[in-house]
C-alpha positions in Angstrom: 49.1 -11.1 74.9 49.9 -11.4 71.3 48.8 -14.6 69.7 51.3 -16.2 67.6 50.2 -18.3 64.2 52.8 -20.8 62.6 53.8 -20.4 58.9 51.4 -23.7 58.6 48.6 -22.4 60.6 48.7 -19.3 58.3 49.2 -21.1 54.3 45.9 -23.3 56.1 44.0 -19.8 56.4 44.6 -18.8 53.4 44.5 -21.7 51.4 41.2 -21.8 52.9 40.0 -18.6 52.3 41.1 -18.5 48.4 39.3 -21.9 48.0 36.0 -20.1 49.7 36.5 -17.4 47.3 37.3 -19.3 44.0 34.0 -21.3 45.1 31.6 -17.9 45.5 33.2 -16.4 41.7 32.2 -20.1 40.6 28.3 -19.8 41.9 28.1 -16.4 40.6 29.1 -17.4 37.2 27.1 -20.3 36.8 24.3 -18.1 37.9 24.8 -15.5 35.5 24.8 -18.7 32.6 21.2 -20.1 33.7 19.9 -16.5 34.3 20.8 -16.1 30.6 19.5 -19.3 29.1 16.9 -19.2 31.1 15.8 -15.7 30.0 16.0 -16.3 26.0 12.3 -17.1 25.4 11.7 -13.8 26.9 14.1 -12.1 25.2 13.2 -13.6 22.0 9.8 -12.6 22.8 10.4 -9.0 23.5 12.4 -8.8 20.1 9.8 -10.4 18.1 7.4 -8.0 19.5 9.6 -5.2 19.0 10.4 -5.8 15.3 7.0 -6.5 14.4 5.8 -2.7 15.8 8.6 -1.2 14.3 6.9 -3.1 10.7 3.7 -2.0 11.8 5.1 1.7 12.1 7.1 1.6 9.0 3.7 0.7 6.9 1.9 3.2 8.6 4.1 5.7 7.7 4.1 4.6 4.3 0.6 5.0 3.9 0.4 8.3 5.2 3.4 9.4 3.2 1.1 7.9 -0.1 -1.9 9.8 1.1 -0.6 13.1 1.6 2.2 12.6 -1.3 1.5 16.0 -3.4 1.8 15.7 -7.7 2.5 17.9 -10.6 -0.7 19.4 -10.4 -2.4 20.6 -13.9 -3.2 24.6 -14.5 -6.4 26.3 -14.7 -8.0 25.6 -18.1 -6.6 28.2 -20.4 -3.6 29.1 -18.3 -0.1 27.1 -18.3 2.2 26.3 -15.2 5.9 26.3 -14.4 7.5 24.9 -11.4 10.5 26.2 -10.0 12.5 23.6 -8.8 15.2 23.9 -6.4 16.6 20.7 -5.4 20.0 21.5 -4.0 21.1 22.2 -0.7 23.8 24.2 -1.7 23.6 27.5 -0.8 20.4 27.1 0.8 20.1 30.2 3.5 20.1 32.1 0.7 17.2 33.3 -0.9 16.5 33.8 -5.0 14.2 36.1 -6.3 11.9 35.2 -9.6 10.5 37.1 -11.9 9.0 36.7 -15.5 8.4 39.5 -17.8 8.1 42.4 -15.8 6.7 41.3 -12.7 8.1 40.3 -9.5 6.7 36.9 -8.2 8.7 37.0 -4.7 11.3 34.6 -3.3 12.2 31.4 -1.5 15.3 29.5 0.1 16.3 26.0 0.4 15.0 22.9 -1.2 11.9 24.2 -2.4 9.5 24.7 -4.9 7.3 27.5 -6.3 4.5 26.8 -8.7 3.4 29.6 -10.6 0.3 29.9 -13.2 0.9 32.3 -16.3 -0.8 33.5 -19.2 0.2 31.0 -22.7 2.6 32.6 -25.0 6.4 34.3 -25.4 7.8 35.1 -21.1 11.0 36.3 -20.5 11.7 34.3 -17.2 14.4 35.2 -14.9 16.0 34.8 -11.2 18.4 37.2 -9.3 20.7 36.3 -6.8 24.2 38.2 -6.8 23.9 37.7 -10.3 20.8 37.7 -12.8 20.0 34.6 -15.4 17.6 34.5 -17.7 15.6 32.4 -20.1 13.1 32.6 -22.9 9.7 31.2 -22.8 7.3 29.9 -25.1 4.8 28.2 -23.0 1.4 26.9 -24.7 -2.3 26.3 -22.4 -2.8 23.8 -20.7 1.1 22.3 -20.1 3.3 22.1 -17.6 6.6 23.2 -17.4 10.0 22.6 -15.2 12.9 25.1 -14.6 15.7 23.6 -12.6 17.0 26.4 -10.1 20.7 25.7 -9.5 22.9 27.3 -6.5 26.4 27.6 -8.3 29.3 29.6 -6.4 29.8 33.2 -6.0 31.7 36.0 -4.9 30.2 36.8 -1.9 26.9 34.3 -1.9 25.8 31.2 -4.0 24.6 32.9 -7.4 21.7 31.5 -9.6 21.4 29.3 -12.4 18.5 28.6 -15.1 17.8 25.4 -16.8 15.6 23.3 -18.6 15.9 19.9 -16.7 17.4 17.3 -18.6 13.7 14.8 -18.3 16.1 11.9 -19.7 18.0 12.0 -16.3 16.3 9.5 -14.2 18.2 10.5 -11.4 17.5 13.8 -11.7 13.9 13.1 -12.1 13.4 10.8 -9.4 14.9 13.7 -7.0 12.4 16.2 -8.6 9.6 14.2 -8.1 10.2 13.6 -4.6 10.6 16.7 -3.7 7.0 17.1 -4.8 5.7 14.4 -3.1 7.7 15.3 -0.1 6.3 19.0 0.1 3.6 21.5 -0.8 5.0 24.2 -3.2 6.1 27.3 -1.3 4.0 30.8 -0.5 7.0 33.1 -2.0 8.5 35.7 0.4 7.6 39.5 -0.5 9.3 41.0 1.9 10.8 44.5 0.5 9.5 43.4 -2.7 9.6 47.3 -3.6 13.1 47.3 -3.9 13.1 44.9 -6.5 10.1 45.9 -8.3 12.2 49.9 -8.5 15.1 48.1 -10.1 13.2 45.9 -12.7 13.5 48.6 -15.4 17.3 48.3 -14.4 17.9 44.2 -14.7 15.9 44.3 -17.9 18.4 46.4 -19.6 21.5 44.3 -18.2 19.6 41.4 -19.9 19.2 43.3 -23.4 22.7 44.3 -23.5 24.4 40.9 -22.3 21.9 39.2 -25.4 23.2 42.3 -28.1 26.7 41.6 -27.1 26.8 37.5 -26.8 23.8 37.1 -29.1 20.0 35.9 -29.6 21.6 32.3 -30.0 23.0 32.6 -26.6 20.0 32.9 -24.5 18.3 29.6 -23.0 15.6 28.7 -24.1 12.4 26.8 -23.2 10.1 25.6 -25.9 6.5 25.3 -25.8 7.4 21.6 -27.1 9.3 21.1 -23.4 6.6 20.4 -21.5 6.1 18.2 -18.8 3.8 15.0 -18.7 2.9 13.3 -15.2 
């Protein structure tokens, strides 16, 4: 037999239930509020504690980063030094070669450096990528000495560029230097070094007739007055 409920009998019911129900979302909320408040110290606690081993790590890693930092380091008695310096990212899958004089020294990618010990006296210091630049050396014992390598665009990959670094440029300067402290200079790559020790003859003679045709006046230059002091 079906039961039968009265419109009042039924608004009671629910009236009822929504007042249960407003009552339990009430509790919950005021819960919540004390579990919050109630929780701070330990919060605060827990943050404290994770700022101050986040400190903790940031010194450490400053300290190691002072004891490992690498320098400019000074050449053998007698001899004198030049970094290359690349400190773009442009360009920096691809790898440029080095020479000076006749000899082929090998070659590196990205932002590196190479560090290379020389006899004092006139070099003839040069990189190849799809091109070739050059630059004239007069380097005296016991200096150091700084050639900027610069990625600039290509035809088909990022070509090379040659240059005294402007010392003057603290911005400049500040990015060299940290890329020495930040790494040890690179072991240069002589992979199919044959191949480029067969065409020296070849690049030498691009370089005379480029400096017969644009002239002596044209060709950088890096004095033995250039040097670099740490």
């Amino acid at each position: 037999m079906p039961i039968v409920v009265n419109k009042i009998q039924l608004l009671k019911f629910y009236k009822s239930q929504l007042f249960k129900l407003a009552f339990f979302y009430e509790s919950i909320f005021k819960f919540s509020i004390f579990i919050v408040v109630s929780s701070q110290p330990i919060l605060n606690s827990v943050k404290y504690m994770k700022t101050k081993m986040l400190l903790l790590l940031a010194a450490f890693t400053l300290q190691t980063n002072m004891v490992n930092a690498q320098d400019f380091q000074e050449p053998t008695d007698g001899k004198a030094v030049i970094y290359f310096l690349r400190t773009s990212g442009l360009g920096a899958a691809i790898n440029f070669k080095y020479f000076i004089d006749e000899e082929y020294l090998g070659k590196f990618s990205g932002k590196n450096y190479a560090r290379i010990e020389v006899d004092p006296g006139e070099h003839l210091v040069w990189a190849k990528s799809e091109n070739l630049d050059f630059m004239k050396a007069d380097l005296k014992a016991n200096a150091i000495y700084l050639v900027h390598v610069k990625p600039k665009m290509g035809g088909f990959k990022a070509a090379v560029r040659l240059e005294v670094p402007d010392l003057s440029d603290a911005k400049l300067l500040t990015k060299i230097k940290k890329l020495i402290a930040k790494k040890k200079p690179v072991t240069l790559n002589m992979k199919k070094a044959e191949k480029e020790v067969a065409k020296i003859k070849e690049y030498l003679e691009k370089y005379e007739k480029r400096r017969n045709s644009t002239g002596e006046n044209q060709v950088k230059v890096l004095s033995a007055d250039m040097n670099f002091s740490n």
